[in-house]
Backbone bond lengths (Angstrom), bond angles and torsions (degrees), N, CA, C in turn:
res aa  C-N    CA-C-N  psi(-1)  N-CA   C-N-CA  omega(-1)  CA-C   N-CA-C  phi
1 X - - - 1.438 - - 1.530 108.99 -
2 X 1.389 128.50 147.88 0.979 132.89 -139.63 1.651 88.68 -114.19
3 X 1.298 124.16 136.14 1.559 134.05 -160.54 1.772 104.78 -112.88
4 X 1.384 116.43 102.04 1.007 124.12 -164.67 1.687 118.59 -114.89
5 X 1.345 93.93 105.85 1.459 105.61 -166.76 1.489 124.49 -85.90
6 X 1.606 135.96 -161.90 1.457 123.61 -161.34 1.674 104.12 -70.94
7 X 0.760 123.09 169.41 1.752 121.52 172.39 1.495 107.92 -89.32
8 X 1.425 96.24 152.98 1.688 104.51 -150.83 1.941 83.19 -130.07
9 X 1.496 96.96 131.16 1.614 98.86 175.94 1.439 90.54 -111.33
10 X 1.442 111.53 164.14 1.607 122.47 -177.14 1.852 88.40 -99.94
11 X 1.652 96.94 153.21 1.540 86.03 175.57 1.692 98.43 -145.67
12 X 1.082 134.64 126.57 1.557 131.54 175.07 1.214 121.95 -72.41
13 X 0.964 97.66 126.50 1.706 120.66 -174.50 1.594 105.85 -56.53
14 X 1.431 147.17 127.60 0.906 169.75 32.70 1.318 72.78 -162.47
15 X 1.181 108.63 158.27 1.874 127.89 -173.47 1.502 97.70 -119.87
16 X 0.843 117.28 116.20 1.975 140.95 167.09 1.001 107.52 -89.21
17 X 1.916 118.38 76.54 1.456 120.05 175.39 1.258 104.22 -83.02
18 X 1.317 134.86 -19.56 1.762 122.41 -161.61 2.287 79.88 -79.61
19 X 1.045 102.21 -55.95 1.852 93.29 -171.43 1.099 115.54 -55.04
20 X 1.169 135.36 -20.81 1.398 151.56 178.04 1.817 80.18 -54.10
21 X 1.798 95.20 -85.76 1.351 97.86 -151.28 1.310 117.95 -54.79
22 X 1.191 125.49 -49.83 1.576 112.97 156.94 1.977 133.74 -21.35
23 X 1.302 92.04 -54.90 1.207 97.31 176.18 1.831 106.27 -53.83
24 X 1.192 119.71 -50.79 1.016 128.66 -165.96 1.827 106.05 -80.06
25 X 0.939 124.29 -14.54 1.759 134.62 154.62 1.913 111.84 -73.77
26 X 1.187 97.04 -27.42 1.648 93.61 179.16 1.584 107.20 -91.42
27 X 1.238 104.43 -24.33 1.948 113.94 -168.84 1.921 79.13 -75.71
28 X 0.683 115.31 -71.10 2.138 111.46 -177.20 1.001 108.54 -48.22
29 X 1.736 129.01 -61.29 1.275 109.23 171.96 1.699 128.99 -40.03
30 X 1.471 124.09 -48.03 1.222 132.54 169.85 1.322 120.79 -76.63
31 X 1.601 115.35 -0.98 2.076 114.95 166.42 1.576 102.68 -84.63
32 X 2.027 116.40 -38.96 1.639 123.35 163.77 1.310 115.37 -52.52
33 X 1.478 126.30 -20.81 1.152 105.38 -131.24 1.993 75.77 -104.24
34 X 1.570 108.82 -30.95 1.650 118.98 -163.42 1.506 85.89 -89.98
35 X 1.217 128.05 -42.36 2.111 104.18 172.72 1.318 107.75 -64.64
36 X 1.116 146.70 -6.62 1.437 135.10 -173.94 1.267 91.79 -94.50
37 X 1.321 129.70 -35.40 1.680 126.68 -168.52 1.531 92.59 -77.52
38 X 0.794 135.77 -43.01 1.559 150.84 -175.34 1.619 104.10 -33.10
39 X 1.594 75.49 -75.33 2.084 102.27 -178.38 1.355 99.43 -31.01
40 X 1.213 103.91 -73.58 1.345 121.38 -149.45 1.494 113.20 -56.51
41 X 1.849 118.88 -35.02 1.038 126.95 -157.55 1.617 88.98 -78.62
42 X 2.058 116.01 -37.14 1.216 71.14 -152.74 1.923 99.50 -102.93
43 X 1.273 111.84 27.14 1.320 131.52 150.76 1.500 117.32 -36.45
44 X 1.520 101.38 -72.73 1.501 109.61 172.97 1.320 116.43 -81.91
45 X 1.598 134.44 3.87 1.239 116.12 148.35 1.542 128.29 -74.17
46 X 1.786 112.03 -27.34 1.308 125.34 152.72 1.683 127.60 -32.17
47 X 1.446 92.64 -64.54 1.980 104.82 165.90 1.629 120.88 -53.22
48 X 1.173 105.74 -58.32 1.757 99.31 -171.94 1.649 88.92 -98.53
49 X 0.468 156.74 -23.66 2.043 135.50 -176.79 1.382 100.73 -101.89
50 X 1.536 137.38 -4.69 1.321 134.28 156.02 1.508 127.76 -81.23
């Protein structure tokens, strides 16, 4: 029978919150940056195919 002991979480060694948050300021900057392309594209599909 298989002997099953406390549960073990993995944890990473020094935590890089300032890169974290950056990363996560560039991931928004580039979700604003692809709805604005969005808008726009389908803006001007409104004008000439309307």
């Amino acid at each position: 029978m298989a002997g099953h002991a406390g549960v073990e979480y993995a944890s990473a060694a020094g935590n890089d919150y300032p890169a974290h948050e950056q990363t996560y300021r560039s991931f928004l900057t580039l979700v604003k940056s692809v709805l604005a392309a969005i808008v726009v594209i389908v803006i001007l599909l409104a004008i000439f195919l309307g």
